[in-house]
C-alpha positions as CSV (number, residue, x, y, z in Angstrom):
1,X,195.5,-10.2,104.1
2,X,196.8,-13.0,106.5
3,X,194.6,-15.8,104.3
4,X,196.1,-14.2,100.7
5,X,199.5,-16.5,101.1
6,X,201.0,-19.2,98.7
7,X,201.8,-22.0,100.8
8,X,201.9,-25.7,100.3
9,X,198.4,-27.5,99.7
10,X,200.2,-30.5,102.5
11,X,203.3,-30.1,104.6
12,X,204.1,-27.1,106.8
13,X,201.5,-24.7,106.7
14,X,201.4,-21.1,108.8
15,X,199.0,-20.6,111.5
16,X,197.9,-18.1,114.0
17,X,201.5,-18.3,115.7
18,X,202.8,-16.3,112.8
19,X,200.0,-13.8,112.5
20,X,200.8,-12.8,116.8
21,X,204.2,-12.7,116.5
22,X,204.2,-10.3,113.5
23,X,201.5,-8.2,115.6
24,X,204.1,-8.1,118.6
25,X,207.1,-7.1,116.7
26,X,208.1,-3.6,116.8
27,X,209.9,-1.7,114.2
28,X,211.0,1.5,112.9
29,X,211.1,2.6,109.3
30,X,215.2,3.3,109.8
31,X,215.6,-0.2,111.1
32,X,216.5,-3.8,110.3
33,X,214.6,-7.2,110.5
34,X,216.3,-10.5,110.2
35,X,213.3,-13.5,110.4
36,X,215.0,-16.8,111.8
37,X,212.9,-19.6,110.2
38,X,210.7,-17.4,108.1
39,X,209.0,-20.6,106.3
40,X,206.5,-18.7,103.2
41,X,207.4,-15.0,104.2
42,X,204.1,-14.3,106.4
43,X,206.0,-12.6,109.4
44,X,207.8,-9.6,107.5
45,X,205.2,-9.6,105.4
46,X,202.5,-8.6,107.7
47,X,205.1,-7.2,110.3
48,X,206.2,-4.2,107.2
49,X,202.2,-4.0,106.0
50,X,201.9,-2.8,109.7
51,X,204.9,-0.8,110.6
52,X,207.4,-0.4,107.4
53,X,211.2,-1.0,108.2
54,X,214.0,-0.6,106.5
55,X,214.3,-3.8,104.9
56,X,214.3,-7.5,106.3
57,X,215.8,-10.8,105.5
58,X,214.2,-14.0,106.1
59,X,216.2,-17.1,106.4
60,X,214.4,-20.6,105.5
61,X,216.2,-24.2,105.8
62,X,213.3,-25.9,103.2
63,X,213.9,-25.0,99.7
64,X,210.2,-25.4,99.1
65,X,209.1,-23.1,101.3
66,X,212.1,-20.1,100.4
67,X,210.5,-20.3,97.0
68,X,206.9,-19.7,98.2
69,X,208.2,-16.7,100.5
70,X,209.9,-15.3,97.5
71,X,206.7,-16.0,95.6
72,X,204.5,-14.0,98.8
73,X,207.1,-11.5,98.7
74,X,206.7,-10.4,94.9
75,X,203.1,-10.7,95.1
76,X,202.9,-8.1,97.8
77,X,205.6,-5.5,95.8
78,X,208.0,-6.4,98.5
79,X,211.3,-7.4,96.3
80,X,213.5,-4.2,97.6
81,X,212.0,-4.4,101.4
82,X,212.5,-8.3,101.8
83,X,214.7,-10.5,100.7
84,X,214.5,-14.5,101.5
85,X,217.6,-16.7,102.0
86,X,218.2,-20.8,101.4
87,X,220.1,-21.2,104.4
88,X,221.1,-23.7,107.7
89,X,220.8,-20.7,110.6
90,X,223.6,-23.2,112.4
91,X,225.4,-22.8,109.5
92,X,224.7,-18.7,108.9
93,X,227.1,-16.2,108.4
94,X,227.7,-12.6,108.2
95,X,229.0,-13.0,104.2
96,X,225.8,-14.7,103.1
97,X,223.6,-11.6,103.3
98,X,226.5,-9.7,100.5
99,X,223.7,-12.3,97.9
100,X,221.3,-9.2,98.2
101,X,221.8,-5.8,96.8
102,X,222.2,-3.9,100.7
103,X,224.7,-1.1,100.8
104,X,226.1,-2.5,103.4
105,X,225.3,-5.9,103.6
106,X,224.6,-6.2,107.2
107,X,226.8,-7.7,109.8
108,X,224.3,-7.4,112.3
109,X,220.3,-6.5,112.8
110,X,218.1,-4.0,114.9
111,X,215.1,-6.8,115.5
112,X,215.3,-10.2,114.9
113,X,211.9,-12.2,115.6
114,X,211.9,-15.8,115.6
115,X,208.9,-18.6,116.0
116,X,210.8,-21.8,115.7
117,X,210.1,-25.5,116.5
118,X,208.2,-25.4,119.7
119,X,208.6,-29.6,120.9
120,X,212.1,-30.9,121.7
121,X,212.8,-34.3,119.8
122,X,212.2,-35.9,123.1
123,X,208.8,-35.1,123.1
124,X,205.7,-36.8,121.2
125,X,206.0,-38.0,117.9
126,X,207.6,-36.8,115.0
127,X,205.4,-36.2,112.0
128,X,206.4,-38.4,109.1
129,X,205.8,-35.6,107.1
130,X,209.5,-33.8,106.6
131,X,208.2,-30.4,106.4
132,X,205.8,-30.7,109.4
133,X,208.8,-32.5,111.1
134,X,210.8,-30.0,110.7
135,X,208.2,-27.1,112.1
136,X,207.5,-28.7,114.8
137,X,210.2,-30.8,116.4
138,X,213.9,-29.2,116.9
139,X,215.0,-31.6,114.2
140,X,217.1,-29.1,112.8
141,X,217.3,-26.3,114.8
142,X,217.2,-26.6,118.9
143,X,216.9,-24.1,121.2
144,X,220.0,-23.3,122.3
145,X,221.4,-23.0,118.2
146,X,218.8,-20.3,117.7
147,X,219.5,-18.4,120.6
148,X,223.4,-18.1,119.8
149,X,222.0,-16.7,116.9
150,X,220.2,-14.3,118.5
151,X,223.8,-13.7,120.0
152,X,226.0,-13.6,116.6
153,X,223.3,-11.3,114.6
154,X,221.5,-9.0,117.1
155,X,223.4,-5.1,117.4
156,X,224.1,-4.2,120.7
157,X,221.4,-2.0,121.3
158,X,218.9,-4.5,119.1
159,X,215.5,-6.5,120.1
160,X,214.4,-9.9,119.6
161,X,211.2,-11.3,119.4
162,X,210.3,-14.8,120.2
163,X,206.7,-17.0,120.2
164,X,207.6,-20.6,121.5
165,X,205.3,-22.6,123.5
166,X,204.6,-21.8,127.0
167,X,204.9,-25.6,128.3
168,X,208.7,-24.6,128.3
169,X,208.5,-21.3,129.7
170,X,211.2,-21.9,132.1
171,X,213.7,-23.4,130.0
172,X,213.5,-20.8,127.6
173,X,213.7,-17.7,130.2
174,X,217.0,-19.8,131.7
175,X,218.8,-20.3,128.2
176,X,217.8,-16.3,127.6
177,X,219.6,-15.4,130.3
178,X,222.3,-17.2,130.8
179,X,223.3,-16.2,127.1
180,X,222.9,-12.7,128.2
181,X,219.6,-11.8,127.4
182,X,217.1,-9.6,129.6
183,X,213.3,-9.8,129.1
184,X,211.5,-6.7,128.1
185,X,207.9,-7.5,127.7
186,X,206.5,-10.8,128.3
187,X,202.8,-11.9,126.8
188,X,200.6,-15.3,126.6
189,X,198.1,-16.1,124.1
190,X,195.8,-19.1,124.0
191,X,195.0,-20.6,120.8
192,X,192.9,-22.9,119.6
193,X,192.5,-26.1,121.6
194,X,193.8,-24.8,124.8
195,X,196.8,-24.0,123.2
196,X,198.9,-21.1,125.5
197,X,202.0,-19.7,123.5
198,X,204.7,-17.6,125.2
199,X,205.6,-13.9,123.5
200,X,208.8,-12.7,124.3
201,X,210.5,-8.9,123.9
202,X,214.5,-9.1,125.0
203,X,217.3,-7.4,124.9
204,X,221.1,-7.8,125.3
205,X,221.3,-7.5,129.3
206,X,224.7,-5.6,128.9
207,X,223.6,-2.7,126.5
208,X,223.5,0.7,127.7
209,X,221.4,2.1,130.3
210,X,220.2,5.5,128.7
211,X,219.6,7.2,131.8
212,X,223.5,6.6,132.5
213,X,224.4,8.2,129.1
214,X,225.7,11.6,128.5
């Protein structure tokens, strides 16, 4: 199934980063998914073919790309479990998600999973191709701006899931945290070429202990 995906001929195309992530995600069928970045639709995709949820909505900057995950998403049957939206994630808000037919639209989400630019623009070159620019380097979405969404869109008692690169392990682990995040599960995976990606499970470090409830 992972090789059964519309995506564009040149340009951004998904890789084995995707195909982990949506492994490492967990879900329930009563719960909610937002996917921060979710380029042609691969992660909920594969995530709901494995362990159905409630429904998901995937967010994508590049018009291009939201059109192929809407294209992935009918192809699979998956028009009332995922819905894709044309939007900045700086820019995101509550009132946007009232564009699909949720009763409620959701204010905030049980898992949000996220596998976003991995190089600072500081680091190497840019690709002169906008769409590989864009996936790679934090051109338009940095670190920090994707975690305080995390912040603004994750319930209280939610998850996240992140892949990033594991180069900036400690950078990551201290924005996390200092935003109020506690780390779950931690995992590495090495990829082609040597290269070792960073999996992250977190949670909102103030949430309820449930041994202290009741």
């Amino acid at each position: 199934m992972a090789s059964s995906f519309f995506q564009p001929r040149r340009g951004y195309r998904f890789s084995s980063d995707s195909i982990a992530l949506a492994e490492f995600i967990r879900i329930s069928r009563h719960e909610t998914l937002l996917d921060l970045g979710t380029g042609v639709g691969v992660v909920p995709i594969l995530t709901y073919h494995r362990s159905p949820f409630r429904y998901a909505v995937g967010v994508e900057l590049q018009p291009e790309l939201a059109d192929l995950a809407r294209k992935n998403v009918n192809m699979y049957g998956m028009e009332n479990q995922i819905h894709v939206l044309d939007r900045n994630i700086v820019e995101l808000v509550p009132s946007d998600f009232s564009a699909f037919p949720l009763d409620p639209p959701p204010l905030q989400f049980d898992v949000i999973c996220a596998n976003p630019p991995f190089w600072a623009i500081r680091q190497g070159r840019i690709n002169p191709n906008p769409q590989k620019a864009l996936a790679r380097h934090e051109v338009g979405l940095g670190l920090a701006q994707l975690v305080h969404a995390f912040q603004r869109f994750l319930a209280t008692d939610g998850r996240i899931y992140l892949m990033h690169s594991a180069e900036r392990e400690t950078e990551i682990l201290e924005t996390l945290a200092v935003s109020g995040f506690q780390i779950v599960q931690k995992r590495y995976c090495l990829f082609h070429k040597n290269r070792k990606r960073l999996l992250l499970e977190c949670d909102l470090a103030t949430r309820a202990d449930p041994k202290l409830e009741g």
